[in-house]
VOGU-3710 file (C-alpha; in Angstrom, 3 decimals, decimal comma):
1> xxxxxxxxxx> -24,662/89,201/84,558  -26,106/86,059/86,059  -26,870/86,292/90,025  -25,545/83,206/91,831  -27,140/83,706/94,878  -30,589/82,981/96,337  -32,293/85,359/97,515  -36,322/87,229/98,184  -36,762/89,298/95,350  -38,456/92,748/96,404
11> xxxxxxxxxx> -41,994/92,565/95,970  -42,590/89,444/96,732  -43,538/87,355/99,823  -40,037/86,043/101,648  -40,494/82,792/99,791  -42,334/83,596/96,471  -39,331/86,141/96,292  -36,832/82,920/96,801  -38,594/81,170/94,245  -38,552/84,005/91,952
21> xxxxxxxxxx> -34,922/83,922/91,869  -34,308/80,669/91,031  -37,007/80,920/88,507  -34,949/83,912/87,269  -31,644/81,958/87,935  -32,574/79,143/85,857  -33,723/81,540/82,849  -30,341/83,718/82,556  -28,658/80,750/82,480  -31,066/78,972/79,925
31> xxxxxxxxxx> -30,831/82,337/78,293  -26,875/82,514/77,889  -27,144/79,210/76,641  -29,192/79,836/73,649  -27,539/83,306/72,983  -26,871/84,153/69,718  -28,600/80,623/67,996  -29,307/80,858/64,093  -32,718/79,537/62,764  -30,758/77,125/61,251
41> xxxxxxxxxx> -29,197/75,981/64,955  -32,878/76,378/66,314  -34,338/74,222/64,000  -31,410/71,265/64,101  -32,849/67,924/64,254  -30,642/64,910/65,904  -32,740/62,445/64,690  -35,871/61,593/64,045  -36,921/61,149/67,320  -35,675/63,880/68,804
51> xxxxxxxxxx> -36,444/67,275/69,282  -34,911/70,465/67,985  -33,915/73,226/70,490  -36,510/75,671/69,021  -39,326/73,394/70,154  -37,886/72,567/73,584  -37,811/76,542/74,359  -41,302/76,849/73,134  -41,928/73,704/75,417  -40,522/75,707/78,152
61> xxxxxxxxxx> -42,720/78,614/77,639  -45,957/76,065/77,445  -45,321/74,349/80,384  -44,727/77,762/82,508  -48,211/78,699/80,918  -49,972/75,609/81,901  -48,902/75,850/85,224  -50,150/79,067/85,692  -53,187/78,342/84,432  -53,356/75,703/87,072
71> xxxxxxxxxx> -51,985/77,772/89,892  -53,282/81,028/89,248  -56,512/80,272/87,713  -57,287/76,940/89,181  -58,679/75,662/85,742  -57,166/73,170/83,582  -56,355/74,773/80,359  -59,444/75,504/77,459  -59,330/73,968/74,152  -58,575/77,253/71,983
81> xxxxxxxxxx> -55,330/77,418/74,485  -54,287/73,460/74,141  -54,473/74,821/70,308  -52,045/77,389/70,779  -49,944/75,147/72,906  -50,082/71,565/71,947  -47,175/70,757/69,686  -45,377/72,502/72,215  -47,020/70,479/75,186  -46,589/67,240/73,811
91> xxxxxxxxxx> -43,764/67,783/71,579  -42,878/64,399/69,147  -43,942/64,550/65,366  -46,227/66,895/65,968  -43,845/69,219/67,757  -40,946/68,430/64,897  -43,543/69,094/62,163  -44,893/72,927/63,337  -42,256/74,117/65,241  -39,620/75,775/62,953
101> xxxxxxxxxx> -38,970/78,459/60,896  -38,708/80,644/63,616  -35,873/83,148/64,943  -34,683/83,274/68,129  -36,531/86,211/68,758  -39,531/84,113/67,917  -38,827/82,062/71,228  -37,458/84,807/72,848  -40,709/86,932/73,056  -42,810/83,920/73,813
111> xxxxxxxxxx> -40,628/83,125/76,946  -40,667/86,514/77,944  -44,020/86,955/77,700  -45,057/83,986/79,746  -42,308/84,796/82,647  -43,473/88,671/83,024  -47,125/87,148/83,253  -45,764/84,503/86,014  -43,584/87,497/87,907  -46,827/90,033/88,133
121> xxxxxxxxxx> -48,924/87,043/89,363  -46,752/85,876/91,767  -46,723/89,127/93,471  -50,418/88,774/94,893  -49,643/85,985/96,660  -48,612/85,335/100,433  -46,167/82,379/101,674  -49,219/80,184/102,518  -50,035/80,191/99,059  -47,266/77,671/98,055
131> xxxxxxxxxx> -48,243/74,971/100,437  -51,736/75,115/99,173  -52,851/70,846/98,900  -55,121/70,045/95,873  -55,487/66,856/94,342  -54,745/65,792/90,553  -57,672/64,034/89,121  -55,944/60,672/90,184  -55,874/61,410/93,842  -52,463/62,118/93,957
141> xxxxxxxxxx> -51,486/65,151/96,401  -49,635/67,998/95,443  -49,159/72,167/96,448  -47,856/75,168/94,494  -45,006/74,802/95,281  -44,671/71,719/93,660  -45,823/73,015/90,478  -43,219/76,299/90,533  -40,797/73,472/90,984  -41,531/71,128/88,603
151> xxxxxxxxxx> -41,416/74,514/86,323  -37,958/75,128/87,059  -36,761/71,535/86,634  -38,939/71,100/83,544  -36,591/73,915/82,213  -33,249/72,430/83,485  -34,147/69,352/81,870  -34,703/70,539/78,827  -31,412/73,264/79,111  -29,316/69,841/79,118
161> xxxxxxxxxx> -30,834/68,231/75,605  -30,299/72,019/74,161  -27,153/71,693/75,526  -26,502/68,223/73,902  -28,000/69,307/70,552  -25,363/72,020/70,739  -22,268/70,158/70,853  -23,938/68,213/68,129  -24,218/71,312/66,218  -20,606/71,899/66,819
171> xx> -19,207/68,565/65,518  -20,692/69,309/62,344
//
């Protein structure tokens, strides 16, 4: 059953364990939408241009990883893990051309994966952590918190196209 309320996870810092659950939030909901999906659904394209919603859940699960590369490890990714990850980084033809054939559990695992990684590293951190200032290479300010953020809406974002490709799915 999905939790509708906001709260500090045990374990967890009083605002790392806020942010955990709406990280968690925003995945049983991502989850229930996506329950139950055929490879066939999974790998529906729109259109050319668009994306199916197998590749926008492995999307999700890249751009969690990157940002805890970034957070965690403050390193930019290395080239064997851009490898693993590109298509689903950067998505477009190269994202429509590699990322099918795959099951839902397929995306499943991969998602789950990355989250328990996120969950155990978030737990050796201390409120102070998420206001944290660094600089992207352009000057441009930004904290942790920011990138947990931009995590969840990344997520959201992508939770409405599935949702759209859906109802696509449904008219046929």
């Amino acid at each position: 059953m999905i939790d509708y309320r906001i709260t500090s996870k045990e374990g967890y810092a009083e605002k790392i364990g806020e942010l955990v659950s709406m990280l968690e939030h925003t995945r049983a909901v991502t989850l229930e939408e996506i329950k139950g999906l055929s490879e066939r659904e999974l790998d529906f394209l729109p259109d050319d241009r668009s994306n199916t919603i197998g590749s926008l859940l492995l999307h999700i699960a890249s751009i969690e990883y990157v940002h805890q590369v970034i957070s965690f490890e403050k390193r930019d990714i290395t080239e064997a893990e851009l490898k693993k990850w590109q298509a689903a980084l950067e998505l477009g033809q190269t994202g429509r051309n590699t990322i099918r054939k795959h099951g839902l559990e397929f995306y499943l695992e991969e998602l789950s994966q990355v989250r328990e990684n996120t969950l155990a590293n978030l737990k050796n951190y201390q409120d102070q952590w998420l206001f944290e200032e660094k600089q992207w290479g352009n000057g441009i300010p930004h904290n942790n918190y920011y990138l947990w953020y931009h995590v969840m809406e990344d997520e959201i974002n992508h939770r409405g196209q599935i949702r759209v490709i859906k109802r696509m799915l449904a008219e046929k």
